[in-house]
C-alpha positions as a Python dict, from the first residue, in 0.01 Angstrom:
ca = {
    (1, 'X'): (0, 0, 0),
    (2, 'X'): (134, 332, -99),
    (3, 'X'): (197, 574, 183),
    (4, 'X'): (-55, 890, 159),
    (5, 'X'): (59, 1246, 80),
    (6, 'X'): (79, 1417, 438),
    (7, 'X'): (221, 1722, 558),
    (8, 'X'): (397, 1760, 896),
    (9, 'X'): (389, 2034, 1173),
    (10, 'X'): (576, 2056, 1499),
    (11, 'X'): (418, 2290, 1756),
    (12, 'X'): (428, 2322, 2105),
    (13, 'X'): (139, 2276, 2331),
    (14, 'X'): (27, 2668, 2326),
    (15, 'X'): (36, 2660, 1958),
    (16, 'X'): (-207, 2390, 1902),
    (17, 'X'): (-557, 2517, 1863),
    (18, 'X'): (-803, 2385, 2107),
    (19, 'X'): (-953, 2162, 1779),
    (20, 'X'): (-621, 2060, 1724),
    (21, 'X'): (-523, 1940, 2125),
    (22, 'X'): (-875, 1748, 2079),
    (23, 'X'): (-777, 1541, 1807),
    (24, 'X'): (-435, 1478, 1948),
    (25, 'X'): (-532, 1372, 2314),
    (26, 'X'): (-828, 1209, 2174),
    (27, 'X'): (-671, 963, 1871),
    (28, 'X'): (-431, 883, 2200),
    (29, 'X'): (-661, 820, 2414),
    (30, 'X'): (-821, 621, 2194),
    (31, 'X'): (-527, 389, 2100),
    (32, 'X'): (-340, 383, 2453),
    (33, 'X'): (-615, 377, 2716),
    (34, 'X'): (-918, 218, 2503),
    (35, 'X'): (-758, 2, 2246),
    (36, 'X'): (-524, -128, 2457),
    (37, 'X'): (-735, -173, 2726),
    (38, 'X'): (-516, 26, 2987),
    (39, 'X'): (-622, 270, 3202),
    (40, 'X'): (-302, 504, 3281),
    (41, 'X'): (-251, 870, 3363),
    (42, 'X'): (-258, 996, 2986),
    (43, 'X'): (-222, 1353, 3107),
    (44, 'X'): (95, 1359, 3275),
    (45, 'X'): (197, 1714, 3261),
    (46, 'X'): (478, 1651, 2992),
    (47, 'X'): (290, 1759, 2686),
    (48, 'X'): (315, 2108, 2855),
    (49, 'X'): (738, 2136, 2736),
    (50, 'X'): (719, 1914, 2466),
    (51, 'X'): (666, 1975, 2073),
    (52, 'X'): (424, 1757, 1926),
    (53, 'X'): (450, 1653, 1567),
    (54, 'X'): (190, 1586, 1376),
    (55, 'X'): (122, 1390, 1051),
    (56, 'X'): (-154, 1560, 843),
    (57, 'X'): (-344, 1484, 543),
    (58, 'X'): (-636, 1785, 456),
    (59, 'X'): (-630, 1878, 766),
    (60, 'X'): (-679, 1512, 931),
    (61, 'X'): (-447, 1395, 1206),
    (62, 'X'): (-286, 1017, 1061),
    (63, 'X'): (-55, 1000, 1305),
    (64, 'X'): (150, 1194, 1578),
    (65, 'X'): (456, 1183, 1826),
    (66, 'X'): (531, 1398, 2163),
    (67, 'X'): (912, 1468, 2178),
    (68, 'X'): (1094, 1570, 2487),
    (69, 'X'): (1352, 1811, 2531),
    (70, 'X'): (1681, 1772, 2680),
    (71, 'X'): (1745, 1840, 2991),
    (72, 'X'): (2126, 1897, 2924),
    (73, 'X'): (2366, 1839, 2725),
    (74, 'X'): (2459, 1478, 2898),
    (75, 'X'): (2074, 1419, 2837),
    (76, 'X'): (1846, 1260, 2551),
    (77, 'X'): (1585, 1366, 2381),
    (78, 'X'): (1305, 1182, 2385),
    (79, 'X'): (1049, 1028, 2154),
    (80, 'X'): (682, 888, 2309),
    (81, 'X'): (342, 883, 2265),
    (82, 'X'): (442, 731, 1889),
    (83, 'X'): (71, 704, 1761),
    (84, 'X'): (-114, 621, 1393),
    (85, 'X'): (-447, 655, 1362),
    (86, 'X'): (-636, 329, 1372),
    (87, 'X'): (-817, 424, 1057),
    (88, 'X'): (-458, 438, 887),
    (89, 'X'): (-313, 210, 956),
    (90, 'X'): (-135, -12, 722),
    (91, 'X'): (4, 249, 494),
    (92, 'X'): (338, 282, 691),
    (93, 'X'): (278, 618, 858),
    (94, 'X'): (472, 474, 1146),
    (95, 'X'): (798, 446, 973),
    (96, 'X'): (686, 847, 814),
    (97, 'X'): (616, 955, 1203),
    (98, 'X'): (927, 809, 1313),
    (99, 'X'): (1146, 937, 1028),
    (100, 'X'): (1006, 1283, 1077),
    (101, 'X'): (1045, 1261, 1470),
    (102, 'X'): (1419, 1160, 1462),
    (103, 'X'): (1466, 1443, 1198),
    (104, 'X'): (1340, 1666, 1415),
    (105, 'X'): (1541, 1599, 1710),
    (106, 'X'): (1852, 1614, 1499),
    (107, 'X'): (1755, 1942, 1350),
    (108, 'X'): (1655, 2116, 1723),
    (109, 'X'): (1895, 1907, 1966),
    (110, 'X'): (2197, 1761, 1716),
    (111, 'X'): (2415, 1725, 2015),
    (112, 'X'): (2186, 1439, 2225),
    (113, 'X'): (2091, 1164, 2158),
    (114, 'X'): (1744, 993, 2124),
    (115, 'X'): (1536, 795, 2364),
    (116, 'X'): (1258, 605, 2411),
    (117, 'X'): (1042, 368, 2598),
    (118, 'X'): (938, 86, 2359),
    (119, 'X'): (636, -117, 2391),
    (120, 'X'): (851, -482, 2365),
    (121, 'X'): (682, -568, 2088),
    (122, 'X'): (789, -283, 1886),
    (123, 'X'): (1163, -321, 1970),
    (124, 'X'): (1254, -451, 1573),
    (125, 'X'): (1084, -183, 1456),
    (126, 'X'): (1268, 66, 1652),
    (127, 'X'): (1561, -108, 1567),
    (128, 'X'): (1546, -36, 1200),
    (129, 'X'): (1569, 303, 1292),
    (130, 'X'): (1915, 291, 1490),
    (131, 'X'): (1763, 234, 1883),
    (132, 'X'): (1939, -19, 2090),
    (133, 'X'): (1833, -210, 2337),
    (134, 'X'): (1956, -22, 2701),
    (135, 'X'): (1715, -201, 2961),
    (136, 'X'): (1580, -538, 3032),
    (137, 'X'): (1203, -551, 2921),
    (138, 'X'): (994, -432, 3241),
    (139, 'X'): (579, -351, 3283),
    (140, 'X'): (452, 5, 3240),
    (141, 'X'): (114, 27, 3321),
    (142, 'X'): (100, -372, 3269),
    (143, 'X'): (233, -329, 2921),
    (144, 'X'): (595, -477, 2870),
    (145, 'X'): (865, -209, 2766),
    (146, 'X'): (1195, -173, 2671),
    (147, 'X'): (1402, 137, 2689),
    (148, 'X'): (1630, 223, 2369),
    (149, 'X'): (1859, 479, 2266),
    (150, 'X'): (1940, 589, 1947),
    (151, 'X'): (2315, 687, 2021),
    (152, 'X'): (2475, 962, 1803),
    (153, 'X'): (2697, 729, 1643),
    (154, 'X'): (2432, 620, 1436),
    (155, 'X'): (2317, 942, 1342),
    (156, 'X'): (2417, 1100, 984),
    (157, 'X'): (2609, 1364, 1013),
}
């Protein structure tokens, strides 16, 4: 399946219109509390910092990641909330959001690297992006994860 035309936006939380928070929280909500049947603080005050970027297509939300900022130069960024809208899926929008969210973080933080917390089993896919393995698989919020790091090494230059 050929992946649709979409444009991208990064903005932080106070430049989202209230339509556009909606969609967000809602399409996660929707995937990480309903879908996956797991009740967990969704709100957890870290959307507040963050830049959220956003995979459009006429003016639809397909797909969306929260990134974290640094909180030094010893620090990583960090990539969560990875999300594709259930009702596009299949079309490879996760490998777009991804690619677009590691672009990102190279373009606004080149110096750190890149985290995240991996559902387990999502670790190959993260893989094919550059993330290694840096924890043993543990439950978070009775869903088994895996933290990885994309170390700088294994960015382009």
């Amino acid at each position: 399946m050929t992946t649709p035309a979409y444009t991208t936006d990064l903005k932080s939380l106070d430049e989202l219109s209230a339509r556009e928070l909606y969609d967000l929280l809602r399409m996660r909500v929707d995937v990480f509390v309903v879908e996956q049947n797991c009740p967990y603080p969704e709100l957890d005050g870290k959307d507040v910092d963050a830049l959220h970027l956003r995979l459009m297509e006429n003016g639809e939300l397909l797909a969306s990641t929260r990134l974290l900022k640094p909180y030094g130069a010893e620090h990583p960024t960090k990539i969560g909330r990875v999300v594709v809208s259930p009702a596009h899926r299949g079309k490879r929008l996760g490998d777009a959001v991804m690619a677009e969210s590691i672009a990102a973080c190279e373009r606004f933080f080149p110096e750190n690297p890149i985290a995240l917390s991996a559902q387990a089993h999502l670790c190959r896919f993260y893989e094919s992006f550059g993330f290694v393995k840096t924890s043993e698989e543990y439950l978070e919020d009775g869903i088994p994860h895996i933290d990885m790091v994309r170390p700088l090494a294994t960015q382009p230059a």
